[in-house]
C-alpha positions as CSV (number, residue, x, y, z in Angstrom):
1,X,17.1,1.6,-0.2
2,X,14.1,2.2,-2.3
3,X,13.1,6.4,-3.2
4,X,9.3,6.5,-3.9
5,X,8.0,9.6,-5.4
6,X,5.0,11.3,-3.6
7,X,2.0,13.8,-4.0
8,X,1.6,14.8,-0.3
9,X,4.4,14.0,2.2
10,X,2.9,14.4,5.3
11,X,-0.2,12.2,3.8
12,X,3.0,9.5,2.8
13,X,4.1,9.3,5.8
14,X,1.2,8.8,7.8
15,X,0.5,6.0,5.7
16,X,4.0,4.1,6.2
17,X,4.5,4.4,10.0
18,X,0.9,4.3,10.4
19,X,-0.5,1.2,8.3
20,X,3.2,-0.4,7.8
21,X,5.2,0.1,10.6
22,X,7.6,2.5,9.2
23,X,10.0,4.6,11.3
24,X,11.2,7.8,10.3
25,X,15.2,8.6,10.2
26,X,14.4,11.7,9.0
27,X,11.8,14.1,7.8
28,X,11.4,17.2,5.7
29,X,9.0,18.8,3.8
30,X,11.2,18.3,0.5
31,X,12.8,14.8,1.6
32,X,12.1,12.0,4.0
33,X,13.4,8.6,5.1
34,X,12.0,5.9,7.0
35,X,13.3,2.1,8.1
36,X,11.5,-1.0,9.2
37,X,13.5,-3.1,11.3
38,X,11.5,-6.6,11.1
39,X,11.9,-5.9,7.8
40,X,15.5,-4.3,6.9
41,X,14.5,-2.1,5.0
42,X,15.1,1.6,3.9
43,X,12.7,3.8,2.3
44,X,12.9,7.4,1.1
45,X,10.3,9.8,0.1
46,X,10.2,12.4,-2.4
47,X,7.7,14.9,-3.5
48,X,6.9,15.6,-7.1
49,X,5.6,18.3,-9.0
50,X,1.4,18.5,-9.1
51,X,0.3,15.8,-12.5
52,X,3.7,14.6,-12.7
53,X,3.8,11.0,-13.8
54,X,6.1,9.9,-11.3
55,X,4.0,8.4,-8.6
56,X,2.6,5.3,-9.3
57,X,4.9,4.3,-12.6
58,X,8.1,3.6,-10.0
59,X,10.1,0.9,-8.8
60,X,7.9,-1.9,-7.2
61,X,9.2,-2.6,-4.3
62,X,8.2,-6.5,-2.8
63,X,8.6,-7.5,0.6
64,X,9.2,-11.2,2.4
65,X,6.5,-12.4,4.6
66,X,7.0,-15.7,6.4
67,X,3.5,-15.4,7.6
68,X,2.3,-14.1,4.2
69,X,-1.6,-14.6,5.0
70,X,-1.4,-12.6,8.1
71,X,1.1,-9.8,6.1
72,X,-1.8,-9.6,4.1
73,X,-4.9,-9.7,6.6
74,X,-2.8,-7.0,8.6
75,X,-2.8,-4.7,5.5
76,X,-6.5,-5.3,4.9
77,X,-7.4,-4.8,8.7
78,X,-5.3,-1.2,8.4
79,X,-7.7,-0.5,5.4
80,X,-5.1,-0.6,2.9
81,X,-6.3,-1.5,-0.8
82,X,-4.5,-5.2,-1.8
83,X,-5.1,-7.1,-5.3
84,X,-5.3,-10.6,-5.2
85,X,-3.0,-12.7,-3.9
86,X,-2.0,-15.5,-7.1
87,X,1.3,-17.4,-8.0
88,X,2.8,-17.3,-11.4
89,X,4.4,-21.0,-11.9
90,X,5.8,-22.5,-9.3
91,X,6.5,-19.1,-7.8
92,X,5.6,-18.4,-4.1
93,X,2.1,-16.5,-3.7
94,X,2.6,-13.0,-4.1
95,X,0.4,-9.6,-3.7
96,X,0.4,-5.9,-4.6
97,X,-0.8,-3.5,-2.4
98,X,-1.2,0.3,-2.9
99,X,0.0,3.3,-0.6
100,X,-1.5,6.6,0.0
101,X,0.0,7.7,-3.0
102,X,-1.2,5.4,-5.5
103,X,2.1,3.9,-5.5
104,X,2.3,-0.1,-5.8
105,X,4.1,-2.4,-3.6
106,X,4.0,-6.4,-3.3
107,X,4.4,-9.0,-0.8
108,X,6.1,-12.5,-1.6
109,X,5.3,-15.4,0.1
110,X,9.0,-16.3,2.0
111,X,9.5,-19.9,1.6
């Protein structure tokens, strides 16, 4: 599983089961976790201290779309802030998107 440091939990996790889908396994004021099925995947939440530079400078987490162009309209519809989507090589296209928390996540292009 993936542990993403957070300002404001309850502000997190409106943002993952509302814009992404997440479900929640369990949730706390001090810890949190949350699965997506179609995706298999775990994610915990942890608050940080107030100007701590752990949100936003964490793991970057990426995530396998088949349908990568609607992954990515479905994020923009939800009014979540993307970059643009690019390649590096002969890599598959590939994305980052931001949660509440100013924490980065990318989608890859499954081929």
């Amino acid at each position: 599983h993936v542990m993403m440091y957070v300002n404001d939990m309850s502000r997190a996790l409106a943002f993952y089961k509302g814009k992404l889908g997440f479900v929640v396994n369990f949730e706390t004021p001090h810890y949190s976790s949350l699965r997506h099925e179609g995706m298999k995947c775990r994610l915990d939440l942890h608050p940080t201290e107030a100007d701590s530079k752990d949100v936003g400078f964490g793991p970057l987490p990426y995530f396998a779309a088949k349908d990568f162009d609607g992954a990515l309209a479905k994020l923009q519809k939800a009014g979540v802030k993307t970059g643009t989507p690019r390649r590096e090589g002969d890599s598959p296209r590939f994305v980052t998107f931001w949660d509440s928390e100013g924490n980065a996540l990318g989608i890859e292009e499954a081929r």
